[in-house]
C-alpha positions in Angstrom: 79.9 117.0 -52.8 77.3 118.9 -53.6 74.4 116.5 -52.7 76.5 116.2 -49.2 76.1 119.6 -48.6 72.2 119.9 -49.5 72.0 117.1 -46.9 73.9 118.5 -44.1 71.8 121.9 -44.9 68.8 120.2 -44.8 68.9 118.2 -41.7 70.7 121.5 -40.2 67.5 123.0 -40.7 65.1 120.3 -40.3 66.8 119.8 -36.9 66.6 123.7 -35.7 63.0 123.6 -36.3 62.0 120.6 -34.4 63.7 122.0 -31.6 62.7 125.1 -31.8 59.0 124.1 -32.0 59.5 121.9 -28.6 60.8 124.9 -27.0 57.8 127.2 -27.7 55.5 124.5 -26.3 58.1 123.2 -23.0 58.5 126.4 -21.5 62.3 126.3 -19.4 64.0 124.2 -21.9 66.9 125.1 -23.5 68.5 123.7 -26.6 71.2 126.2 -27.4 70.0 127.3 -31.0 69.4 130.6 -32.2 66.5 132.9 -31.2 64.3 132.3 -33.4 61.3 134.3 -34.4 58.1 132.5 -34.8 57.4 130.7 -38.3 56.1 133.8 -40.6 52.6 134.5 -41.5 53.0 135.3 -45.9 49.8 137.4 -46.3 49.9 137.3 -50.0 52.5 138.1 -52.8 53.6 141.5 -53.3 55.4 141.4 -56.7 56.6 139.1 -59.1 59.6 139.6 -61.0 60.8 138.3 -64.6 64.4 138.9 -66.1 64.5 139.6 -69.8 66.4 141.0 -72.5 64.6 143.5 -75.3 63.0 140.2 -77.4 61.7 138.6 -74.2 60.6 141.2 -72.3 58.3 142.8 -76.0 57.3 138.9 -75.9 56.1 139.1 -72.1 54.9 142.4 -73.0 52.2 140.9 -75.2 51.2 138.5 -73.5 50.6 140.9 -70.4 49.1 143.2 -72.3 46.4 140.3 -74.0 45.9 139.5 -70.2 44.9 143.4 -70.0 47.3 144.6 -68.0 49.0 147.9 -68.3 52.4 149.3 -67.8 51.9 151.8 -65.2 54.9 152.7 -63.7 58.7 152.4 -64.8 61.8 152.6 -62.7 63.5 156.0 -61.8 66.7 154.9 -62.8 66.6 151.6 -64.3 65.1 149.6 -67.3 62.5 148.4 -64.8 59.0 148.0 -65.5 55.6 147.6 -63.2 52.7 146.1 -65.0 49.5 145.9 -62.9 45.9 144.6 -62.7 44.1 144.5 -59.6 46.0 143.5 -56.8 48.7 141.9 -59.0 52.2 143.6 -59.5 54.3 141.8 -62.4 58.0 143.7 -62.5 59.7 143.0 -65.8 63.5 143.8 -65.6 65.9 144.5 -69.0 68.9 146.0 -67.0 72.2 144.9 -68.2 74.0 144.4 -64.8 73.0 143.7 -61.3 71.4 140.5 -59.9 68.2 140.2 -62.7 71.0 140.1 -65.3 72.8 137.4 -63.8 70.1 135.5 -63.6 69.0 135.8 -66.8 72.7 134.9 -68.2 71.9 131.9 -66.0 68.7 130.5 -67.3 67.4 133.2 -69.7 63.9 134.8 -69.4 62.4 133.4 -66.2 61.1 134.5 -62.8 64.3 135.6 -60.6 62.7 137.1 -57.8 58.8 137.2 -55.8 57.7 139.6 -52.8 56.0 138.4 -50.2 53.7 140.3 -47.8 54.7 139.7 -44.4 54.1 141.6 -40.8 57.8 142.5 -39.7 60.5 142.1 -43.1 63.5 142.0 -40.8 62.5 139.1 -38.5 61.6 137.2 -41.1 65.1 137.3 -43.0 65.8 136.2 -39.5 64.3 133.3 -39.1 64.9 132.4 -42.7 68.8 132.8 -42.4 69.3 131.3 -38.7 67.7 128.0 -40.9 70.3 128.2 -43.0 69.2 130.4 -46.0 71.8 132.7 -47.5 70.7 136.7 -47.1 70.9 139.0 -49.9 71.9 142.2 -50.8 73.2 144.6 -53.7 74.3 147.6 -54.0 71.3 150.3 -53.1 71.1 153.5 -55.6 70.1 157.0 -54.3 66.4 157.1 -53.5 66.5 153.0 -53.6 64.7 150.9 -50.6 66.8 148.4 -48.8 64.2 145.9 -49.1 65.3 142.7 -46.9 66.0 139.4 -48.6 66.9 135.7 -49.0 67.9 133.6 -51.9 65.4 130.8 -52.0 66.1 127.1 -52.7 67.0 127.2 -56.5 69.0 130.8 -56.3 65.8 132.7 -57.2 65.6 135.7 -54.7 62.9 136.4 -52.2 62.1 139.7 -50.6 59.9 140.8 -47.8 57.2 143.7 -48.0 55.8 145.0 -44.6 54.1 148.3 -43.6 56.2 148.9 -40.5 58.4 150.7 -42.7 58.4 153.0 -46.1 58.9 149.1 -48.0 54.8 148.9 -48.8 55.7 152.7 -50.6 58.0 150.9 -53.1 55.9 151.6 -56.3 55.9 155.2 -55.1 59.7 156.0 -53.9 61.2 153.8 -56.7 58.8 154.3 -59.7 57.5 157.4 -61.5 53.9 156.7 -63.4 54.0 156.4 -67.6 52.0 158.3 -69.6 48.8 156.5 -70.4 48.5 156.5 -74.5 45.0 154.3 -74.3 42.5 153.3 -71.7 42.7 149.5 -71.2 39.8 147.9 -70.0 40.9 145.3 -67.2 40.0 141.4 -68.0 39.0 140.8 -63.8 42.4 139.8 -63.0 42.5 140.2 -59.0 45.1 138.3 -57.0 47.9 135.6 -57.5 46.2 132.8 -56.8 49.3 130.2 -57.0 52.9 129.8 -57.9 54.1 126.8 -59.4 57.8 125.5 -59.5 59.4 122.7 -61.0 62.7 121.6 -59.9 64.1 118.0 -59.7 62.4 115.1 -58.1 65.2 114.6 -55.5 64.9 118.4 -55.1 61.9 118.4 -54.0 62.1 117.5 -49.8 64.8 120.9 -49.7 62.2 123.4 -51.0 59.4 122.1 -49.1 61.2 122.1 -45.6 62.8 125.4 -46.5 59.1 127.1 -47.1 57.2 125.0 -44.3 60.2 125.8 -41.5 60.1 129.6 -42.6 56.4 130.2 -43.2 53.5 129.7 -41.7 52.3 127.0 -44.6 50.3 123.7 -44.7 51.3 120.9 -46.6 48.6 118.9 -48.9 49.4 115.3 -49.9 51.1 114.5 -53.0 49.9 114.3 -56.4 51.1 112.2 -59.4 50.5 113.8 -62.5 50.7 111.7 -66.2 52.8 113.8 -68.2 52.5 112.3 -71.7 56.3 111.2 -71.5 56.5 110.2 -67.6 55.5 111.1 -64.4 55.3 114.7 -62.2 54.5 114.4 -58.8 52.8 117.9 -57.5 53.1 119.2 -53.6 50.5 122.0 -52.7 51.4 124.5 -49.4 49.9 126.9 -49.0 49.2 130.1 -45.9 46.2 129.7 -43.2 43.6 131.5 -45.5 45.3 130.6 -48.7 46.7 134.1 -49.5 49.8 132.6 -50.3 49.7 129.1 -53.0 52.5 126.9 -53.6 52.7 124.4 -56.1 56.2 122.1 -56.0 56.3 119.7 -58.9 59.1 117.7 -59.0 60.3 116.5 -62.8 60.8 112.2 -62.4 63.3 110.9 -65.6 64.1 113.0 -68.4 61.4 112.8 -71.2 58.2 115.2 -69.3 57.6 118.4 -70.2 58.6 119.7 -66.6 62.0 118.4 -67.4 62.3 119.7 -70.6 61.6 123.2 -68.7 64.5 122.2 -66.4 67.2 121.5 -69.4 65.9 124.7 -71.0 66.3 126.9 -68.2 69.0 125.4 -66.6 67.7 124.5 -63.7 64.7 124.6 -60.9 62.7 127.8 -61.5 58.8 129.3 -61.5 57.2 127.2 -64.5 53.6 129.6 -64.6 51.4 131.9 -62.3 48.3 131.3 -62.0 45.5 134.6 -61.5 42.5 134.8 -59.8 39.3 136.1 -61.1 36.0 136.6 -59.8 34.0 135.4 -62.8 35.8 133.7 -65.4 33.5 133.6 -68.1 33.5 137.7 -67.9 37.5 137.7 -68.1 37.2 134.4 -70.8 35.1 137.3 -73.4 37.8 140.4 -72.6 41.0 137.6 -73.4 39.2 136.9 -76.0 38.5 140.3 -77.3 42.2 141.4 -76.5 43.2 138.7 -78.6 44.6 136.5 -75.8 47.0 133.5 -77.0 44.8 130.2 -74.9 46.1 126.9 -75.1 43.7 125.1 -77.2 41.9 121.9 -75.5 40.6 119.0 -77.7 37.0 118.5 -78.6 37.3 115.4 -76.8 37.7 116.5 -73.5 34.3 118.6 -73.2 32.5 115.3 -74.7 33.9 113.5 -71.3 33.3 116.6 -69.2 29.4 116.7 -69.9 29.5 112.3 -69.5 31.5 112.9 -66.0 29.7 115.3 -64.4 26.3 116.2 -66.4 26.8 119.9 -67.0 24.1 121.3 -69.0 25.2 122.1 -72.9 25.1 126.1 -72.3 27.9 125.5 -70.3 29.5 123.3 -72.4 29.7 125.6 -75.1 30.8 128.4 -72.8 34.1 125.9 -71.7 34.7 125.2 -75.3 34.6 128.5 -76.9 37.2 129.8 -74.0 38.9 126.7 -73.8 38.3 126.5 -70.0 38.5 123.3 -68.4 36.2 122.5 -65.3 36.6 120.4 -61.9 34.2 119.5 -59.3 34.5 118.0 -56.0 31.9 117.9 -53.5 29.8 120.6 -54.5 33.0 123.3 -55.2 33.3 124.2 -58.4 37.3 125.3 -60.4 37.7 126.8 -63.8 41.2 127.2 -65.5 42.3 128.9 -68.6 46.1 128.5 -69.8 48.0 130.7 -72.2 50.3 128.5 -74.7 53.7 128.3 -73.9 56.1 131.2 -73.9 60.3 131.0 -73.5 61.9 128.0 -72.2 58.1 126.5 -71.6 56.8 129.5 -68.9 53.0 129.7 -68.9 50.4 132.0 -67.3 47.2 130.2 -66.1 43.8 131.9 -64.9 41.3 130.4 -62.4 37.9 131.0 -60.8 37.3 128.8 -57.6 33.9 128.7 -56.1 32.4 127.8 -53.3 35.8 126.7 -51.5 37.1 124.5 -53.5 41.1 124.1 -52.6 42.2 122.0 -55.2 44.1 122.5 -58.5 42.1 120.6 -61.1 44.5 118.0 -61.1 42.2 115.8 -62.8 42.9 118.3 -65.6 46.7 118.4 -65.1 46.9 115.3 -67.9 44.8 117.3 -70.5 46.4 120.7 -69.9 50.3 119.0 -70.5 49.2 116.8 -73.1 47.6 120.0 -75.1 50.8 121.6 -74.4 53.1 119.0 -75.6 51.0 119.1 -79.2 52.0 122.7 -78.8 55.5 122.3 -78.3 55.7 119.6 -81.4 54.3 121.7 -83.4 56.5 124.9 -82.6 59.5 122.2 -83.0 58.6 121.2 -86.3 58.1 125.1 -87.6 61.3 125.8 -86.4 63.1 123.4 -88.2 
């Protein structure tokens, strides 16, 4: 029984980290569990990878490259590419054997695999696995890292990125640099700001207690977002300082758009990324000018967005002509673009938050799946 099993892992775990936290703060006792290293501080993401075949990874392609990012390294040995902007590393990966192809026989073109920062890569695949989270490996070519890793809740894989070690040289010792054939100008991309993945409501409990019990993360209140077909309720965590963002949003019934990305990828998986950038109406004009595919948001909505909040009609006309939405809440200010749907319903987002604001414009969530269910009609109906 597979639901059996999920239970008896999850209260395994749930269990060894109560009593594990009661031992670090009653000194002499002694439960008999593991050794546990303390839960791990994620200091940001390292990489994020996509499986692909050749007419995925030229569509990813494009819409990296209308992002303005640039292929800068490629693998030694392997159909592995590194595409970077600022502080962000997307890996896209076309090999025909080994784990990424597996995973894209699985569910097609999706996310199969994140890095995380983190102080010591060893212990943390230590803590991770006395929980109960399978380790993995694969076979390691010549001049190849062993870079330690889990599978995460969902069979995605997670590996670990410290600086104790040659792991934060990766992009040096695995990758040789491309030749540059144009100068791209970069559209203020800077970070990862948050990760978002849908899995099943029921799912939901096992990825949050695998990812609070492992990491050093916070847990924000749930959210229930209208999906123009049902419900999607959305559970933030993020790290201390918010270097690492976490969005679980688990798919209620069978009609929403979250679990039509479920049926179409066969299961739980990274639904978008979301980047940072310091000024969004700078990197709104070079996604413009680089002919950046932005999900289109009615007229309607920046008519209610002046009534709500009484935001001048320069601005206005700045939202509208990037299609950026806009969220306030006491005094902090969010901005959001979204690309239009790629395969199996992935999307890229970009965001500016200012003056702290630690939301995720959830008052906009309705808009945002609405305008991409009009999208998804209308891509239906072409196709038929």
């Amino acid at each position: 029984q597979p639901g059996g099993r999920t239970l008896a892992r999850d209260s395994y775990r749930s269990l060894v980290n109560l009593l594990d936290e009661v031992s670090r703060t009653e000194p002499g006792t002694d439960f008999g569990i593991p050794d546990l290293p303390e839960r791990v501080y994620a200091s940001g993401f390292e990489f994020v990878e996509f499986t692909a075949d050749e007419t995925s990874g030229a569509q990813l392609a494009d819409m990296l490259s209308a992002m303005c990012f640039r292929m800068e390294r490629k693998h030694v040995t392997k159909s592995v590419e590194l595409w970077r902007q600022g502080a962000i590393n997307i890996v896209v990966n076309t090999e025909k054997d080994g784990f990424a192809h597996s995973a894209f026989l699985g569910h097609g073109p999706s996310v199969c695999d994140m890095g995380l920062r983190v102080k010591d890569a060893d212990q943390t695949v230590q803590r991770a696995t006395a929980l109960g989270a399978p380790d993995f490996s694969q076979p390691v070519g010549t001049g190849e890292l062993d870079i330690p890793a889990i599978r995460g809740v969902g069979g995605n894989v997670v590996h670990f990125i410290d600086e104790k070690s040659d792991l934060h040289r990766v992009w040096d010792i695995e990758f040789e640099p491309v030749a540059k054939t144009k100068a791209t100008q970069p559209a203020g991309l800077r970070r990862i700001d948050h990760l978002a993945q849908t899995m099943r409501h029921d799912e939901m409990q096992s990825w949050l207690l695998y990812y609070i019990s492992t990491f050093e993360m916070a847990k924000s209140p749930i959210v229930n977002v209208a999906d123009p077909s049902g419900v999607v309720q959305s559970q933030a965590i993020e790290s201390p300082e918010g270097e690492v963002r976490l969005n679980l949003n688990g798919a209620v019934g069978h009609r929403t758009l979250a679990a039509s990305f479920l049926e179409d990828g066969f299961g739980a998986g990274v639904q978008h990324i979301a980047f940072q950038s310091d000024d969004i109406f700078e990197t709104s004009h070079q996604l413009l000018k680089s002919g950046f595919p932005s999900l289109t948001i009615p007229e309607n909505y920046y008519a209610d967005l002046q009534a709500t909040f009484g935001l001048d009609d320069d601005l206005i006309t700045q939202l509208r002509r990037g299609n950026i939405l806009y969220d306030r809440a006491a005094g902090a200010e969010y901005f959001q673009i979204y690309s239009r749907p790629i395969f199996n319903g992935f999307f890229f987002e970009i965001v500016e938050r200012r003056m702290g604001y630690a939301g995720y414009g959830a008052r906009n969530a309705p808009i945002r799946l609405a305008a991409q269910s009009k999208t998804q009609s209308v891509k239906e109906v072409q196709t038929q």
